[in-house]
Chimera marker file (.cmm) of the C-alpha trace (Angstrom):
<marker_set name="trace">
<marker id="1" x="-11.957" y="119.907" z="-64.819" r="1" g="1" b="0" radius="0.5"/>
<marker id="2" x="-14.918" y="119.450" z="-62.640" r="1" g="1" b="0" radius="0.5"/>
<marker id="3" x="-15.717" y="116.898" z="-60.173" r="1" g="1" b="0" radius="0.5"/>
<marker id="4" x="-16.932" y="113.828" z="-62.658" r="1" g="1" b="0" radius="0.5"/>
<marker id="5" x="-14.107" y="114.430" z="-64.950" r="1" g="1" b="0" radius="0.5"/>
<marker id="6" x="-11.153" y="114.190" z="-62.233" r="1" g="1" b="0" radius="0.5"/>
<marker id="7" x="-13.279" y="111.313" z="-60.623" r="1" g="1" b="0" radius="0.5"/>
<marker id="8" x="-12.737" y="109.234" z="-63.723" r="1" g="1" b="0" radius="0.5"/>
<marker id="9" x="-9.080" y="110.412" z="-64.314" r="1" g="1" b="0" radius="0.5"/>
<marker id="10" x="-8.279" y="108.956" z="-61.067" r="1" g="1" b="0" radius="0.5"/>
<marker id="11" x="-10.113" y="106.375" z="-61.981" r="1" g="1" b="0" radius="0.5"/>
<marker id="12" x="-9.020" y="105.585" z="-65.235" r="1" g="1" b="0" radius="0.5"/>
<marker id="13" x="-5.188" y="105.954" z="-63.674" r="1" g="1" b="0" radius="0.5"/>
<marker id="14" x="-6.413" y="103.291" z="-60.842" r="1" g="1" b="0" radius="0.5"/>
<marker id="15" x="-7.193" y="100.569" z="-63.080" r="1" g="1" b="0" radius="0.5"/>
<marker id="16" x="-4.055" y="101.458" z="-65.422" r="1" g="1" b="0" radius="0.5"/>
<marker id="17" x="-1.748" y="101.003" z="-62.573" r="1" g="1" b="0" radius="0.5"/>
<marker id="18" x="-3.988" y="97.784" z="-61.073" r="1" g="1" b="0" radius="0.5"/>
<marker id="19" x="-3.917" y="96.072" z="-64.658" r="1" g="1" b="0" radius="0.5"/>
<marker id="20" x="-0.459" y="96.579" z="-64.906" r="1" g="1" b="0" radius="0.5"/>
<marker id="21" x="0.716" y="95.817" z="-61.628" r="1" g="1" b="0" radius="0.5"/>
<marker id="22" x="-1.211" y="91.949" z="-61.456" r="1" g="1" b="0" radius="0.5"/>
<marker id="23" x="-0.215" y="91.273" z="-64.761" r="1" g="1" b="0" radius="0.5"/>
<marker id="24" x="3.480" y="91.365" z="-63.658" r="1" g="1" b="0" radius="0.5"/>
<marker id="25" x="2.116" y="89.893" z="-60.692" r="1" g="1" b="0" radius="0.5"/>
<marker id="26" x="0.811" y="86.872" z="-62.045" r="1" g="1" b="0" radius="0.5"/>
<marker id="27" x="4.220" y="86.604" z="-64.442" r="1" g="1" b="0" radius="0.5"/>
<marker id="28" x="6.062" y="86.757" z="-61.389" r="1" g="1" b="0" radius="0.5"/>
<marker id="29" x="4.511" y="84.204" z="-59.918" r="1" g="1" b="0" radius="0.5"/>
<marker id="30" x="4.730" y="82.089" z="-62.629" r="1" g="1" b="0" radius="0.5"/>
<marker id="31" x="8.020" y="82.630" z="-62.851" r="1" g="1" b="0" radius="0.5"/>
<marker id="32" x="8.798" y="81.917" z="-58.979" r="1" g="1" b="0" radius="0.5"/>
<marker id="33" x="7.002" y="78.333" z="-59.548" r="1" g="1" b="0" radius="0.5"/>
<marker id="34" x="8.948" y="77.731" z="-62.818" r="1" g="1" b="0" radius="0.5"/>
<marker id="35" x="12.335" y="78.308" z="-60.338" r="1" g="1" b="0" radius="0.5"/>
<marker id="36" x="10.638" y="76.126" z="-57.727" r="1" g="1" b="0" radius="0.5"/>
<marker id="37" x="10.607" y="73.531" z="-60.474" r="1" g="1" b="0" radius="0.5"/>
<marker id="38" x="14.083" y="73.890" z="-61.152" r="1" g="1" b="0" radius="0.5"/>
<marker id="39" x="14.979" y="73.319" z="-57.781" r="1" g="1" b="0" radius="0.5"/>
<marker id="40" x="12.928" y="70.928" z="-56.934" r="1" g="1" b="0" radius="0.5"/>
<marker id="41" x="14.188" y="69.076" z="-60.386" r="1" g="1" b="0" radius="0.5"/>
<marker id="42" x="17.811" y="69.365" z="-59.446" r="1" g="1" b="0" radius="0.5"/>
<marker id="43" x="17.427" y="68.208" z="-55.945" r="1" g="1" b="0" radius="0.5"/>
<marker id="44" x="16.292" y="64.947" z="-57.008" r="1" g="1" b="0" radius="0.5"/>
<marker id="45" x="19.079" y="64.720" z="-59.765" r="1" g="1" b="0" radius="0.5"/>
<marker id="46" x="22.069" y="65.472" z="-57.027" r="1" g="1" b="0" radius="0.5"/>
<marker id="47" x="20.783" y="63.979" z="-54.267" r="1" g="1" b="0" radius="0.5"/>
<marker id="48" x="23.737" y="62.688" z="-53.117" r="1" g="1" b="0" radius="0.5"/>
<marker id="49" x="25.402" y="65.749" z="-53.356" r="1" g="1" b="0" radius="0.5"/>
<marker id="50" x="25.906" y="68.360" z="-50.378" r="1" g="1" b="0" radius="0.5"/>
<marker id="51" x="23.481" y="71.204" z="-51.552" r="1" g="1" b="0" radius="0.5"/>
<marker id="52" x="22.264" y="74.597" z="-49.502" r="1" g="1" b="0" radius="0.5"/>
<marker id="53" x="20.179" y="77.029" z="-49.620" r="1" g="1" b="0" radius="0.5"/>
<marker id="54" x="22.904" y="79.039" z="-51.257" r="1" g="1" b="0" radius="0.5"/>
<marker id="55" x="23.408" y="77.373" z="-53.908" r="1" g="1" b="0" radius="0.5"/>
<marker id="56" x="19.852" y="75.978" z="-54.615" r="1" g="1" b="0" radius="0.5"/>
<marker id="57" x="19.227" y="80.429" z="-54.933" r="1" g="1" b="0" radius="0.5"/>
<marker id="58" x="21.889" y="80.843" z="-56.930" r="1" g="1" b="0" radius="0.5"/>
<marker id="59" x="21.322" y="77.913" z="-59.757" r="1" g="1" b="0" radius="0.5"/>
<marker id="60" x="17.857" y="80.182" z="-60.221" r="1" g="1" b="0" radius="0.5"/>
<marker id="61" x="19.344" y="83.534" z="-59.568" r="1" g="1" b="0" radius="0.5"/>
<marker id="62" x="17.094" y="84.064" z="-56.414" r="1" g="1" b="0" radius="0.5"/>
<marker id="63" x="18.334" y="84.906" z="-53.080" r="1" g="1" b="0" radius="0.5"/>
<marker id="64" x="18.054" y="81.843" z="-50.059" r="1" g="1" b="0" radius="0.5"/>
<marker id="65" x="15.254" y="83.737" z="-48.128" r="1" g="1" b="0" radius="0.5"/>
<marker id="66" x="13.142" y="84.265" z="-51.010" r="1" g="1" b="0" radius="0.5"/>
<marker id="67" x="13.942" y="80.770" z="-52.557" r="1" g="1" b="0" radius="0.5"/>
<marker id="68" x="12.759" y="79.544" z="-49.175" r="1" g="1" b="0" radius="0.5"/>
<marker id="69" x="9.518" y="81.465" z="-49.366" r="1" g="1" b="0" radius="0.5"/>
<marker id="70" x="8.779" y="80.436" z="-52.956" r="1" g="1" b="0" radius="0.5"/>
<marker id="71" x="9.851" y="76.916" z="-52.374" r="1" g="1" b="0" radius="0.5"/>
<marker id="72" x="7.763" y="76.666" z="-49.033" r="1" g="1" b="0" radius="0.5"/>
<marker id="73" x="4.351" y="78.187" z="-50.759" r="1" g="1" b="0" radius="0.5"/>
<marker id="74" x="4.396" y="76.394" z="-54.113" r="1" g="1" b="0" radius="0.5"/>
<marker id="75" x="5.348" y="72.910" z="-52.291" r="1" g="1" b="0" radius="0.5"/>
<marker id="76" x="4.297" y="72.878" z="-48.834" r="1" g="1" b="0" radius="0.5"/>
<marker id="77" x="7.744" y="72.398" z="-47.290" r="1" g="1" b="0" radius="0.5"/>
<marker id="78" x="11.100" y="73.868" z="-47.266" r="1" g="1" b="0" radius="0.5"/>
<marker id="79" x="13.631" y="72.635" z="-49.749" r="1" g="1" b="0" radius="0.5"/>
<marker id="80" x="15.642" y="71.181" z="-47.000" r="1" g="1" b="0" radius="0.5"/>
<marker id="81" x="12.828" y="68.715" z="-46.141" r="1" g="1" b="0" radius="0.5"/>
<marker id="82" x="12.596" y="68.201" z="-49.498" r="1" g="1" b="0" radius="0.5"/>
<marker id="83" x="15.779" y="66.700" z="-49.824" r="1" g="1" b="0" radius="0.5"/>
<marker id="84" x="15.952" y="64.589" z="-47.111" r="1" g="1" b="0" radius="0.5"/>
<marker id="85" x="12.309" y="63.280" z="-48.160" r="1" g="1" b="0" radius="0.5"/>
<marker id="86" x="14.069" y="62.368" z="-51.310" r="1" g="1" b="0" radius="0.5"/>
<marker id="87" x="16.903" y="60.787" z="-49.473" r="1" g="1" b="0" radius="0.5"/>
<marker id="88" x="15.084" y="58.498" z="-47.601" r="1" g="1" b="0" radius="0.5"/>
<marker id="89" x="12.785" y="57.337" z="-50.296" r="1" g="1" b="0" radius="0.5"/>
<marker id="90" x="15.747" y="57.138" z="-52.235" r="1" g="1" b="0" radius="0.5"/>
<marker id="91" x="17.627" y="54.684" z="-49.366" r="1" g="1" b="0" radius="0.5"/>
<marker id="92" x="13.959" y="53.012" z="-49.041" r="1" g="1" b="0" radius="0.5"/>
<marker id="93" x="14.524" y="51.557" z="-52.457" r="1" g="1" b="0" radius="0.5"/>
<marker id="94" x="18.375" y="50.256" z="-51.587" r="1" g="1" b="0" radius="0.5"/>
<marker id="95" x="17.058" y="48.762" z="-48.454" r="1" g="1" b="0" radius="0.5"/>
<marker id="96" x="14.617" y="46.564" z="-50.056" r="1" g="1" b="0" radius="0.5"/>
<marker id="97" x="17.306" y="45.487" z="-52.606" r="1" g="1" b="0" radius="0.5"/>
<marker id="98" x="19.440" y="44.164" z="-49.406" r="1" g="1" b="0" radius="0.5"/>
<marker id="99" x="21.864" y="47.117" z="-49.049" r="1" g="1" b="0" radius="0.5"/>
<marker id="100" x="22.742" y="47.595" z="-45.598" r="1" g="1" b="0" radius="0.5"/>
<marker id="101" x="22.026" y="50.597" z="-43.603" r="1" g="1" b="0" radius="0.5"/>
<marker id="102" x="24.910" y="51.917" z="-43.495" r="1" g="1" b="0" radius="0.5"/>
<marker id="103" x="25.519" y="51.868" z="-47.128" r="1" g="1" b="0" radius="0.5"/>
<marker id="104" x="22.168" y="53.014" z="-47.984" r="1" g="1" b="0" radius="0.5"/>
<marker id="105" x="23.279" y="55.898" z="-45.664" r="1" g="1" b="0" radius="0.5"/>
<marker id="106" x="26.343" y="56.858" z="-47.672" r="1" g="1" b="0" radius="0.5"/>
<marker id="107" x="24.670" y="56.185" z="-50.645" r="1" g="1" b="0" radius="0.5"/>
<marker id="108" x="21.118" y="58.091" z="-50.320" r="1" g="1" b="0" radius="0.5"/>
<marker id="109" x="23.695" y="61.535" z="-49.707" r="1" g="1" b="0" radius="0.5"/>
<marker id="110" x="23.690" y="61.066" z="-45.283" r="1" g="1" b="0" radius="0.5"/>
<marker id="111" x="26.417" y="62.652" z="-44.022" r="1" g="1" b="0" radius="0.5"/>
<marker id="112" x="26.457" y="60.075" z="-41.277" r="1" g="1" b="0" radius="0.5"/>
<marker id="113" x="24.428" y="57.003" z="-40.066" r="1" g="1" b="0" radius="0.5"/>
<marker id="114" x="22.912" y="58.881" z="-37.116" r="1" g="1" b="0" radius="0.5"/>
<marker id="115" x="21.469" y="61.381" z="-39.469" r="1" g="1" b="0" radius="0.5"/>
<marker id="116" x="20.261" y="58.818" z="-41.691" r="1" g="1" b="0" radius="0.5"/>
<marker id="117" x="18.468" y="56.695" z="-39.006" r="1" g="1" b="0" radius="0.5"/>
<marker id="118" x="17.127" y="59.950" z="-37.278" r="1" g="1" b="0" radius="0.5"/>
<marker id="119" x="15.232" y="60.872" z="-40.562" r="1" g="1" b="0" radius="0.5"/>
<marker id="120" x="14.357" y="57.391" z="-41.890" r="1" g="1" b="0" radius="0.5"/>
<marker id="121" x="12.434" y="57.033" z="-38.391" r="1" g="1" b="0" radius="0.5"/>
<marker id="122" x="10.717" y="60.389" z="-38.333" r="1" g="1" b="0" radius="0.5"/>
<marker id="123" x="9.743" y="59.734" z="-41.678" r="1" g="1" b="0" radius="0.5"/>
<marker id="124" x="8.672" y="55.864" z="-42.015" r="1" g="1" b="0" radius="0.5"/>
<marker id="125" x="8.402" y="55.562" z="-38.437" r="1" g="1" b="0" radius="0.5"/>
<marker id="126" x="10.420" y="52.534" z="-38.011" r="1" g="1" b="0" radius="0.5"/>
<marker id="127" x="14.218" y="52.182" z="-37.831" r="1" g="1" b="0" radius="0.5"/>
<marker id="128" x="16.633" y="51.793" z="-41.456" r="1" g="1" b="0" radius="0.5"/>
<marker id="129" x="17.488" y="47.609" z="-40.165" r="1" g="1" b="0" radius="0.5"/>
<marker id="130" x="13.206" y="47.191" z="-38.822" r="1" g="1" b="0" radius="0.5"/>
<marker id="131" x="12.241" y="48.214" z="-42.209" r="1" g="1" b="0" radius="0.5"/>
<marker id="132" x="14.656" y="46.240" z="-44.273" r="1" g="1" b="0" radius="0.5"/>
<marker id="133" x="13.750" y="43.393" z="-41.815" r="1" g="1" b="0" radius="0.5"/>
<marker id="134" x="10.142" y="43.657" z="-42.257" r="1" g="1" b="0" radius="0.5"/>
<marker id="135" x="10.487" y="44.320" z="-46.063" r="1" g="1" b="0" radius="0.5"/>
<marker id="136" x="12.784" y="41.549" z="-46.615" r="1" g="1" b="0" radius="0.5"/>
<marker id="137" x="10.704" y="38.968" z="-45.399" r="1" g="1" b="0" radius="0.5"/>
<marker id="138" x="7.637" y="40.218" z="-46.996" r="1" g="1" b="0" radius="0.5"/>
<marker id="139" x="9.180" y="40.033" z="-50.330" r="1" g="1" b="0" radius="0.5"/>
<marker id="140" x="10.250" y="36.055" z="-49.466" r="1" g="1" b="0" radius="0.5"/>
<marker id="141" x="7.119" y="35.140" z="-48.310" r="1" g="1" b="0" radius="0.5"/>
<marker id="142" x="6.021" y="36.618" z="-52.013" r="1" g="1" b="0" radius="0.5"/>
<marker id="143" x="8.426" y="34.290" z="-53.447" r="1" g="1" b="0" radius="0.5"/>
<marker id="144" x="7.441" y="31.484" z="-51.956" r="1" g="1" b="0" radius="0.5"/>
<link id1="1" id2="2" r="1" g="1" b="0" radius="0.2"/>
<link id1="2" id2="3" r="1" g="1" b="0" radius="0.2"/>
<link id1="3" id2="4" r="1" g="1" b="0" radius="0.2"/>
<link id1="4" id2="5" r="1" g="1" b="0" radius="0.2"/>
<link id1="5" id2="6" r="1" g="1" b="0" radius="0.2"/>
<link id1="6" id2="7" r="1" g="1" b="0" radius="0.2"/>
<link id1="7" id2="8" r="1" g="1" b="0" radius="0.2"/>
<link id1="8" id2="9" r="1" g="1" b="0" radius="0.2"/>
<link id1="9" id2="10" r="1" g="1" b="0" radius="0.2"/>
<link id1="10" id2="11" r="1" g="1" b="0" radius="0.2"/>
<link id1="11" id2="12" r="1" g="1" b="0" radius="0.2"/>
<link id1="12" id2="13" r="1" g="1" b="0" radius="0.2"/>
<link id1="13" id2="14" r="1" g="1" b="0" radius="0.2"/>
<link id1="14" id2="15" r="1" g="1" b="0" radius="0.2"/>
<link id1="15" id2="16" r="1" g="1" b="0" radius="0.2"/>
<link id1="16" id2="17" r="1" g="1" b="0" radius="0.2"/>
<link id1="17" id2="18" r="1" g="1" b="0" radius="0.2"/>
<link id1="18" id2="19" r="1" g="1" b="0" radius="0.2"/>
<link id1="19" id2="20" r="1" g="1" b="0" radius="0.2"/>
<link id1="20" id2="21" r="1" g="1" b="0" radius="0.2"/>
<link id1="21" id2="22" r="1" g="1" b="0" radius="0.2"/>
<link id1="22" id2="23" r="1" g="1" b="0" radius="0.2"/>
<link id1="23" id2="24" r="1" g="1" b="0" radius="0.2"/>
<link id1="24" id2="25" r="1" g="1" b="0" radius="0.2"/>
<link id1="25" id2="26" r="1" g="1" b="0" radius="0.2"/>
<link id1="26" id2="27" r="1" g="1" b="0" radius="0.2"/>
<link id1="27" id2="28" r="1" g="1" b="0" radius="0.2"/>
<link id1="28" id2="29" r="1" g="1" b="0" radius="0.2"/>
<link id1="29" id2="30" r="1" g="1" b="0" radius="0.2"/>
<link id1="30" id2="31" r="1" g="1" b="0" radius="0.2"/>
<link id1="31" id2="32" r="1" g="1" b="0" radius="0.2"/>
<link id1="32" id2="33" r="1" g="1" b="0" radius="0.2"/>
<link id1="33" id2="34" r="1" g="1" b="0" radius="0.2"/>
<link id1="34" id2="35" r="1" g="1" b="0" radius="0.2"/>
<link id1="35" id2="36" r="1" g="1" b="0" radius="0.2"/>
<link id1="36" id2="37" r="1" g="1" b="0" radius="0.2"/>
<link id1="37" id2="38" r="1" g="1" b="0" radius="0.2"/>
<link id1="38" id2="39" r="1" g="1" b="0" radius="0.2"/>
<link id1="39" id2="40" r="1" g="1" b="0" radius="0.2"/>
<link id1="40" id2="41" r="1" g="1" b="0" radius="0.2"/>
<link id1="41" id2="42" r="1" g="1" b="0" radius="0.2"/>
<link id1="42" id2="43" r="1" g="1" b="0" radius="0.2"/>
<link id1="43" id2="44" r="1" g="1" b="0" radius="0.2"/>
<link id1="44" id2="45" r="1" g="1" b="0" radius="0.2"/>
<link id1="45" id2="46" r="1" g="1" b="0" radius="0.2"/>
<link id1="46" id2="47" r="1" g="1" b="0" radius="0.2"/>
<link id1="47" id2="48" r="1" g="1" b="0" radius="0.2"/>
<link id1="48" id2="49" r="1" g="1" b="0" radius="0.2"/>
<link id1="49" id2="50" r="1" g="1" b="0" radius="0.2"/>
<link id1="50" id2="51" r="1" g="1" b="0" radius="0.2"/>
<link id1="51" id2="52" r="1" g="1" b="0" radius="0.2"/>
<link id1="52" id2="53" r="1" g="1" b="0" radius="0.2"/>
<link id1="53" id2="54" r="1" g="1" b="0" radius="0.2"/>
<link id1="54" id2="55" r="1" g="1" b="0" radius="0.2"/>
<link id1="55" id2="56" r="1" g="1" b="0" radius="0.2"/>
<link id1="56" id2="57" r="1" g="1" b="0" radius="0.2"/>
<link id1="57" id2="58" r="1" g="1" b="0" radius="0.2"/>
<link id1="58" id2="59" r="1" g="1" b="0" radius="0.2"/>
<link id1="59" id2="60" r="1" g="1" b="0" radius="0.2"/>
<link id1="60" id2="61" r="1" g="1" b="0" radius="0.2"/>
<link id1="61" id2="62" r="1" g="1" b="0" radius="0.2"/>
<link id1="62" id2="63" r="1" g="1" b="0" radius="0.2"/>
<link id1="63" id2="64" r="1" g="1" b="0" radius="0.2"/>
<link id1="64" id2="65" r="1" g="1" b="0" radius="0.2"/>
<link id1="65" id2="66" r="1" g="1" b="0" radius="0.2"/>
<link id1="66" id2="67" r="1" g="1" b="0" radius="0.2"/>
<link id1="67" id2="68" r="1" g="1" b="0" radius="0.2"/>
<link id1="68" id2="69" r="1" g="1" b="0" radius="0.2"/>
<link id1="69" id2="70" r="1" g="1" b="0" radius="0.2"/>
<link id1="70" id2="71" r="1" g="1" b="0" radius="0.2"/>
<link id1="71" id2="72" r="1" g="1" b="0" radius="0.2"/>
<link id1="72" id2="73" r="1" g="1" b="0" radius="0.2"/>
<link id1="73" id2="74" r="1" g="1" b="0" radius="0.2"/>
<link id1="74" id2="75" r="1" g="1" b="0" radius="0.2"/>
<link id1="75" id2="76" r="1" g="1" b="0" radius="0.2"/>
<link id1="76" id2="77" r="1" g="1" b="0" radius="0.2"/>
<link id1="77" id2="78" r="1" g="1" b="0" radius="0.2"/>
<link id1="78" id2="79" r="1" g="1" b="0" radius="0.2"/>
<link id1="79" id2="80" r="1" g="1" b="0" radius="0.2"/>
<link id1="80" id2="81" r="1" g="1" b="0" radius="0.2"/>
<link id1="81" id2="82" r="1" g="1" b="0" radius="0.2"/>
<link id1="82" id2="83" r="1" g="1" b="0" radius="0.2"/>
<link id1="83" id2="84" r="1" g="1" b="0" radius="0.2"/>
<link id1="84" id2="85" r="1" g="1" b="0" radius="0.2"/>
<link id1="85" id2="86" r="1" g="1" b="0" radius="0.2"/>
<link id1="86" id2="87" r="1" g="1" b="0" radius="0.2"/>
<link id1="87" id2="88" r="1" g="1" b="0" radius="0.2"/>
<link id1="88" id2="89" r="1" g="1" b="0" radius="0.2"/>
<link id1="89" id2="90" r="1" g="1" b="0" radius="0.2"/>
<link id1="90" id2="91" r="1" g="1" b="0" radius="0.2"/>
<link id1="91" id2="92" r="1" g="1" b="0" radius="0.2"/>
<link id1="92" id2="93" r="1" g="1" b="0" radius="0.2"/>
<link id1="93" id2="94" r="1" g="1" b="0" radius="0.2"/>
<link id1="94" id2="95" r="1" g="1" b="0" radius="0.2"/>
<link id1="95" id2="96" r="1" g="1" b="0" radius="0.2"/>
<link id1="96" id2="97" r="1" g="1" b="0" radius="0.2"/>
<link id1="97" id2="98" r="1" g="1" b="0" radius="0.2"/>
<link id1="98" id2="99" r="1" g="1" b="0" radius="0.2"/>
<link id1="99" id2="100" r="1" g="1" b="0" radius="0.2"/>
<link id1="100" id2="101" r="1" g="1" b="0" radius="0.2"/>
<link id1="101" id2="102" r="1" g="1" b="0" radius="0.2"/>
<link id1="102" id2="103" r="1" g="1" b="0" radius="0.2"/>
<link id1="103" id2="104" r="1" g="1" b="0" radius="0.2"/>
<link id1="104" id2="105" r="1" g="1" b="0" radius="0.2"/>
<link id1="105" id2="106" r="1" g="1" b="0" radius="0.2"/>
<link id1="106" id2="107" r="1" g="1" b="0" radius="0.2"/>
<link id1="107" id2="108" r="1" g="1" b="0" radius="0.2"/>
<link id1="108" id2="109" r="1" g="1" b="0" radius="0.2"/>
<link id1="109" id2="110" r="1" g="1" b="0" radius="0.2"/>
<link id1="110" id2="111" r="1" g="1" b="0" radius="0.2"/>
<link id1="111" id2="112" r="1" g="1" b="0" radius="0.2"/>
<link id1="112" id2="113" r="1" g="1" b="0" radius="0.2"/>
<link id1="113" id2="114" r="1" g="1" b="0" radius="0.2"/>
<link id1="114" id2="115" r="1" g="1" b="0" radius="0.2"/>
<link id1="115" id2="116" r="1" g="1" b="0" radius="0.2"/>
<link id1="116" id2="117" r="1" g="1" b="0" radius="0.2"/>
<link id1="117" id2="118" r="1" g="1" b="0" radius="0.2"/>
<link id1="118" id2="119" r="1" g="1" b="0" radius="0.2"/>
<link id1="119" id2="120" r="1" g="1" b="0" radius="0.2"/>
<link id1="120" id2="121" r="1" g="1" b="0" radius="0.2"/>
<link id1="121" id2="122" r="1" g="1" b="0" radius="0.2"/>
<link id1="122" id2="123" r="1" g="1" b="0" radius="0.2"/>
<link id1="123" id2="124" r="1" g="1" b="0" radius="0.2"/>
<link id1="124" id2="125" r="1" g="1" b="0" radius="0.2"/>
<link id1="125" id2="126" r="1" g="1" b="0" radius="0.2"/>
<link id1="126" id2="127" r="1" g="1" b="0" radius="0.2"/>
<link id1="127" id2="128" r="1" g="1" b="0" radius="0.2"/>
<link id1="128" id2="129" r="1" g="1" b="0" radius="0.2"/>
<link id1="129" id2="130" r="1" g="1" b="0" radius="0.2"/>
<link id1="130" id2="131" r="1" g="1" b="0" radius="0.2"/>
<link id1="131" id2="132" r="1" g="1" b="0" radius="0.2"/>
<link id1="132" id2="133" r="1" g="1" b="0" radius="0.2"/>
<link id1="133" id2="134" r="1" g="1" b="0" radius="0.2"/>
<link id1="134" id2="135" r="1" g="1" b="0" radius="0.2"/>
<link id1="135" id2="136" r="1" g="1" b="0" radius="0.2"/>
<link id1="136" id2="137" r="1" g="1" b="0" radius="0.2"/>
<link id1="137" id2="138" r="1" g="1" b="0" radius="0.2"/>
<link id1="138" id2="139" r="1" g="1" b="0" radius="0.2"/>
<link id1="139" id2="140" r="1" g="1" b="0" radius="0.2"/>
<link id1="140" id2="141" r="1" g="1" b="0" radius="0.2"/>
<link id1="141" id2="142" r="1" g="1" b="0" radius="0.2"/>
<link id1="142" id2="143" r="1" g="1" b="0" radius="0.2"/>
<link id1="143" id2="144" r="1" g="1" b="0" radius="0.2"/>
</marker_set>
């Protein structure tokens, strides 16, 4: 073989290898955000449930660290902050129907009322009984 031709054998074996390797690549990927789905689809469902990282990877057959890498690329934030986003929106909704905080708490999948109140405030910015305060007398003066 002389120069030209093993230049384009290596080259022809570059772009074999390169079209193979991106289209697994790409399926990968969209396999990864199909998992993400999954997760982020059962979160939402069970809530109120304990759930981990170990058993968020194992309902898509990935292990926690990767799950955690997927998770955080395709979505922005980790699963765990996922689910306690959920939570509080969820306990948002029972404190404008009148629940009280502590049962919104229980109810939204808390573990405890400190917990609860921590996140609510990071999140909304005002305390579980402020917003339910505020809330409920917005939606009376609407009444009226």
């Amino acid at each position: 073989m002389n120069k030209q031709e093993t230049f384009y054998f290596f080259m022809k074996q570059l772009i074999e290898a390169y079209a193979d390797t991106s289209g697994e690549k790409v399926s990968a990927a969209h396999a990864n955000e199909q998992k993400v789905q999954d997760v982020q689809q059962y979160i939402e469902t069970h809530l109120t449930e304990n759930i981990s990282l170990d058993d968020l990877g194992e309902l898509v057959s990935m292990n926690k660290y990767s799950l955690l890498r997927a998770f955080t690329k395709f979505r922005g934030i980790t699963p765990y902050r996922y689910l306690q986003t959920v939570r509080v929106n969820y306990a948002k909704e029972l404190l404008a129907q009148g629940v009280k905080p502590v049962d919104a708490a229980a109810s939204a999948g808390f573990s405890d009322q400190s917990h609860f109140s921590h996140f609510f405030s990071e999140f909304i910015g005002l305390t579980p009984g402020q917003y339910q305060q505020i809330f409920v007398k917005q939606v009376t003066a609407d009444e009226k």
